[in-house]
N, C-alpha and C positions, 0 to 999 in steps of 0.2 A: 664419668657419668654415662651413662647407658642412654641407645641411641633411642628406646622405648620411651624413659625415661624422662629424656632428654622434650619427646613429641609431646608426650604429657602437659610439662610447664609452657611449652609453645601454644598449645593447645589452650588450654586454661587463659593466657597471657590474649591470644585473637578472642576469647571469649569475653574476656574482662573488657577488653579494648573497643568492642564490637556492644556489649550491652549496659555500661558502669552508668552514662549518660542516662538512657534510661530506666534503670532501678533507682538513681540518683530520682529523676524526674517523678518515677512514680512515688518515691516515698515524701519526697515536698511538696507532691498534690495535698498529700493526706494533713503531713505536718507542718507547710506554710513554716519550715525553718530550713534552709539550706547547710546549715552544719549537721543538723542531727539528722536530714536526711544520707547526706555523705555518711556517717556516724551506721545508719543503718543501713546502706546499701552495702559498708566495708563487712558486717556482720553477718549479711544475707551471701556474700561471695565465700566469705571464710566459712561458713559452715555449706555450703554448698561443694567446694573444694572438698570440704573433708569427709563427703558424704557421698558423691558421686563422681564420676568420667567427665572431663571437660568434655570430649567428644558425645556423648550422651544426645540423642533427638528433642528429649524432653529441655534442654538445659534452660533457653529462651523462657518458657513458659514456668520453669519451675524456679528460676530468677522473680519473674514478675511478680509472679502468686507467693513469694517467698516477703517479697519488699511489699506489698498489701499487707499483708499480716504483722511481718515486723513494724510496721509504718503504725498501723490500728493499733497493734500493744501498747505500743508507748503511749497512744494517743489515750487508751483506754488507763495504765497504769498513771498518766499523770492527771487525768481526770478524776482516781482514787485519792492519786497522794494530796490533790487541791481541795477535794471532796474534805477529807481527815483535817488537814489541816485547818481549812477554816472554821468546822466546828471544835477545831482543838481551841483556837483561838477565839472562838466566842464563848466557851466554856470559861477559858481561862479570863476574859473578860466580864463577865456576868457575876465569878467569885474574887472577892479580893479576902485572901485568907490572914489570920493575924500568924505572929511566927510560932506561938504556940501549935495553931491549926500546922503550918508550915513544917515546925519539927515532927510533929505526929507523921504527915505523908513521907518525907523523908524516911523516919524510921519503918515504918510499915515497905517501903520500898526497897531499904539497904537488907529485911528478913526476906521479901519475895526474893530478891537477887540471890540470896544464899543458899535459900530452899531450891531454887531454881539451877545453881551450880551444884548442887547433890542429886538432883536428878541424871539417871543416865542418857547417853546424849542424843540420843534420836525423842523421846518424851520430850526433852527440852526444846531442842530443834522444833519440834512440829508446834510448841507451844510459842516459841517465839517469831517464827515463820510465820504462824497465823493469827497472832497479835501484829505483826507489821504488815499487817493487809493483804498479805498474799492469798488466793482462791484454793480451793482445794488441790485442784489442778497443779498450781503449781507447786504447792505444797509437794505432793505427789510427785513431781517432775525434779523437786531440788533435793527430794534423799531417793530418790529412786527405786522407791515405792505404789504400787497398785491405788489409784484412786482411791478404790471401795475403804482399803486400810485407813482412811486419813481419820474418818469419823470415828470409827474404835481407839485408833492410837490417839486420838485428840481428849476421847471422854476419860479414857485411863491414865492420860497425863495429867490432866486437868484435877482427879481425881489423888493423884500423888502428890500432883504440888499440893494439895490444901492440907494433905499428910505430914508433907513436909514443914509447911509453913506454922501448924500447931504445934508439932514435934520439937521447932526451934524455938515458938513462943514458952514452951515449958517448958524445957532446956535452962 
């Protein structure tokens, strides 16, 4: 191992050592959960790592402001997913369907799935991405693609499945 190298992981190691407590701290302010702020203080070091110089002036600051953000995401993504959920669950309470109704959703859903597996896979992608709650944004972030694209690629996907989906009901 090279002595440059070597300084680096030293480096990085007084870094970790010197700020983990507080990234730790700042992300438990947020999430008042001590694992998952651990959880996200280890995510904000690793991509930190892999993104800039332990020795860096900024590192301190771009630590903190790194575990603020990751801290708020979650806090905001589980905010969604509880959001979703419990109107899934009062939807799902409000119908009580017979198994007639039952096999009908069923099948209407084993034809989406199919039409949806004959789509090519970024149309899919974006269609399934942004039925599971995801914001444009990250849409955009998880095929690594330009925001602006999301609304076009979403309307002409959207527009292929229902192609699809007729294409296999008359099949």
């Amino acid at each position: 191992m090279t002595a440059s190298r070597l300084s680096d992981e030293e480096a990085f190691e007084a870094l970790f050592t010197a700020e983990y407590p507080r990234v730790v701290g700042i992300a438990n302010r947020v999430l008042a959960d001590p694992h998952e702020a651990e959880d996200v203080a280890q995510e904000v070091f690793v991509d930190f790592h892999r993104l800039h110089s332990s020795t860096a002036e900024y590192a301190s600051a771009w630590l903190h402001r790194a575990a603020a953000h990751a801290s708020l995401n979650r806090l905001r993504g589980a905010r969604r997913r509880q959001k979703r959920e419990y109107a899934q669950a009062l939807e799902e309470g409000e119908k009580t369907l017979d198994p007639q109704q039952q096999a009908e959703i069923a099948e209407d859903r084993r034809r989406l799935r199919e039409a949806l597996g004959r789509l090519a896979p970024k149309p899919a992608a974006v269609l399934v991405l942004r039925a599971s709650g995801l914001s444009y944004a990250e849409v955009a972030q998880a095929l690594g693609i330009g925001i602006g694209q999301i609304g076009t690629l979403l309307r002409r996907a959207e527009a292929t499945l229902r192609k699809e989906v007729t294409r296999g009901t008359s099949s």
